[in-house]
C-alpha positions in Angstrom: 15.9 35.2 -20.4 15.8 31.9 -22.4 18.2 30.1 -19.6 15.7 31.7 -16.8 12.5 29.8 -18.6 14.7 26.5 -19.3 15.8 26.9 -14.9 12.2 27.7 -14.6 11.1 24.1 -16.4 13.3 22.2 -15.0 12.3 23.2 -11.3 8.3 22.5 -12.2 9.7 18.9 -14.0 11.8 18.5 -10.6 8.6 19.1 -8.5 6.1 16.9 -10.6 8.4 14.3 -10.0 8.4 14.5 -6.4 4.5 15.3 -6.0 3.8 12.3 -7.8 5.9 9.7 -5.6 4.2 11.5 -2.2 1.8 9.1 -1.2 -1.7 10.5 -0.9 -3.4 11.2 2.1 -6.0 8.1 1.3 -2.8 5.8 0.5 -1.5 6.5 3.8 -4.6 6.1 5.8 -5.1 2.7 3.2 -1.4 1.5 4.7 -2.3 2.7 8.1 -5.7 0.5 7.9 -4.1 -2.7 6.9 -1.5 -2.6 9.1 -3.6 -2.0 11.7 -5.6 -4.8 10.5 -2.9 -7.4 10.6 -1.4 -6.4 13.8 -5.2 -7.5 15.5 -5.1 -11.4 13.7 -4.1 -13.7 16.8 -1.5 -15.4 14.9 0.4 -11.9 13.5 4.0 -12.0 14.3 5.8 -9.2 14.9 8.5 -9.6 12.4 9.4 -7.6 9.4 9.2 -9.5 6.7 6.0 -11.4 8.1 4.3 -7.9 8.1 5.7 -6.7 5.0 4.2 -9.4 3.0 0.9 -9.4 5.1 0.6 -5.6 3.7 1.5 -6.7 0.3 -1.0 -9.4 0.4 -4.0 -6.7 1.9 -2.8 -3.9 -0.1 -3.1 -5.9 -3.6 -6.4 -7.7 -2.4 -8.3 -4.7 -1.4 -8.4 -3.3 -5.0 -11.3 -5.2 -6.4 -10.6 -6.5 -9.9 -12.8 -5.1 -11.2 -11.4 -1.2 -10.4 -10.5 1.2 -13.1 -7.2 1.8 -11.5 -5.1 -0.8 -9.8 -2.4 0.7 -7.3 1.0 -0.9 -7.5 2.4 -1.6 -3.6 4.6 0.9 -2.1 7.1 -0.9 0.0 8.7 2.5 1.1 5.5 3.3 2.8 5.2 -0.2 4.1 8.2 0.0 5.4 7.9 3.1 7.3 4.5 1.7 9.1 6.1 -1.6 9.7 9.2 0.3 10.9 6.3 2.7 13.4 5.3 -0.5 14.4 8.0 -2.3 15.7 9.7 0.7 17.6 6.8 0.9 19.8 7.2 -0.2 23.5 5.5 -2.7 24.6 2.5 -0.9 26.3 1.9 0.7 23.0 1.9 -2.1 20.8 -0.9 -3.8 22.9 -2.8 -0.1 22.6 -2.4 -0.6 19.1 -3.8 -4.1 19.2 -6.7 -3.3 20.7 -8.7 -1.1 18.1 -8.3 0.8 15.0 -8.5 3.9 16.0 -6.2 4.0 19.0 -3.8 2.1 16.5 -3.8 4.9 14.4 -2.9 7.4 16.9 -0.1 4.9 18.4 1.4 4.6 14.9 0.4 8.6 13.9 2.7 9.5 17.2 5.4 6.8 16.4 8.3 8.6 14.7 
């Protein structure tokens, strides 16, 4: 019975661990935003590392200083928007240039 409860702990400690490094639905949407942001400046490039630090830059700038909680940046989910991004054909990486919202959907249906 005892080993059951220990198996039992260890599965909910396994799972807090994982719940808390899922980004939250407003952390993607955050991502999603500034990325789309960036990607609309006339002098973006379309380069990794150029967009990486671009989201770095917006990510840490749009928590005022004065906020109770300051978000660290998530490069992982950078990454995976960047990576969205810059598989698109060329067609949809002008849709997503255009506006925010049909950026979102380009990058929502990029896998």
């Amino acid at each position: 019975m005892s080993i059951l409860l220990g198996i039992c702990g260890l599965c909910l400690v396994i799972f807090a661990i994982v719940k808390i490094q899922q980004p939250s639905k407003d952390e993607v949407e955050r991502y999603q935003a500034i990325l789309c942001f960036i990607i609309r400046q006339p002098d973006a490039k379309p380069e990794t590392a150029y967009l990486m630090q671009q989201m770095e830059k917006y990510q840490q700038g749009s928590i005022s200083d004065y906020a109770v909680q300051h978000p660290d940046f998530r490069p992982e989910l950078a990454q995976d928007w960047v990576k969205r991004y810059l598989a698109l054909n060329p067609q949809q990486k002008q849709r997503a240039q255009e506006n925010y919202p049909p950026c979102v959907e380009v990058l929502k249906q990029a896998k």
